[in-house]
Phi, psi and omega in degrees: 000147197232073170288156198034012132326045180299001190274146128312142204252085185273328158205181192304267231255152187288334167293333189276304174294344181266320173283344126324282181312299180342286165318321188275290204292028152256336162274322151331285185291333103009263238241350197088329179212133172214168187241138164175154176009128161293321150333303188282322192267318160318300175298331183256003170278313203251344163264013204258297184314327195303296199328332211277316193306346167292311189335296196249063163248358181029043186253181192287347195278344180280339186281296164323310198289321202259007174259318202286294065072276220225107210286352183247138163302024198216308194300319177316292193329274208308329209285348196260013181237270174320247165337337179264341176278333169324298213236062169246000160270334191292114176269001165179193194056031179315328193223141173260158167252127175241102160303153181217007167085167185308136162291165150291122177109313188247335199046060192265156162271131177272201180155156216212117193235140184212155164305119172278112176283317200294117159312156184271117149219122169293119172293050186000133191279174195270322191299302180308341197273285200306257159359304185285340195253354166282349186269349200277317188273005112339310185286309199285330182271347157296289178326313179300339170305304197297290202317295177297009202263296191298328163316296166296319182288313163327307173297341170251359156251348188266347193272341188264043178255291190341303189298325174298002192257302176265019157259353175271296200301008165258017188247299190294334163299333157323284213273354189266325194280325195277350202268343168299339201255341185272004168245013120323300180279338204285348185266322228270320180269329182266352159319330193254009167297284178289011186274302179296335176298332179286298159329288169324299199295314203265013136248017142338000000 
């Protein structure tokens, strides 16, 4: 009984299978793409993801884990280079599965396993769109608040610069009229000056 078993039985024996992978997630990582069993293109989805996920954590012992697995260096290099810079914002989903319909003969499902290119885009929720354009018109009626703000003070400091102009040009009349009536008494006494000299002689 093959209890707690998750793996697939692909063939008799466990050495043929662990070198059947081996062989596929190398040529996966090699060329990007390969054809083969749908059975097999499953199995070979969850060790491809293990590989990619030692990239990218990239310290040496994830380097070590994945040269004990996948026997070529060159392959090791790109997936910890290339590849790791690929899908190091991408939290899973690395390789698609494509059917590709019945083989001719045995009538096996064929499938197409390829590396995923295409950037990661997130869809935005209806509620955040709502929520980002209620913050966006918050923002705009405050600055117009600030704007009518700076506007009325600008207008209240330009009206008492105005008013100083015509309280100066009211000063020298001010100053014509006071300087009239004090030269007005300052005449008043010596007018009455030869008037008392006369007087004086004639009753002299």
């Amino acid at each position: 009984m093959r209890h707690r078993k998750r793996s697939r039985r692909l063939v008799t024996k466990w050495e043929h299978r662990i070198s059947l992978m081996r062989n596929q997630v190398t040529d996966l990582l090699r060329h990007g793409r390969i054809t083969t069993t749908l059975a097999k293109a499953k199995e070979l989805r969850r060790v491809a993801d293990r590989m990619i996920t030692l990239a990218k954590r990239g310290d040496l012992a994830s380097r070590r884990r994945a040269l004990a697995f996948i026997r070529d260096k060159a392959v090791v290099r790109k997936l910890f280079t290339e590849l790791r810079e690929k899908y190091m914002d991408r939290p899973g989903g690395y390789t698609r599965i494509v059917k590709i319909g019945p083989r001719r003969g045995d009538a096996a499902m064929m499938a197409i396993v390829e590396l995923v290119e295409d950037k990661l885009q997130h869809k935005r929720s209806k509620k955040k769109i709502e929520r980002e354009k209620a913050i966006e018109k918050e923002i705009r009626e405050a600055l117009k608040k600030e704007e009518a703000k700076s506007a009325e003070g600008s207008k209240a400091e330009a009206a008492p610069s105005e008013e100083q102009p015509s309280q100066a040009e009211a000063s020298p009349q001010a100053e014509d009229t006071s300087s009239g009536e004090v030269s007005t008494e300052d005449q008043s006494p010596t007018s009455s000056g030869p008037e008392d000299s006369r007087q004086s002689g004639s009753s002299s």
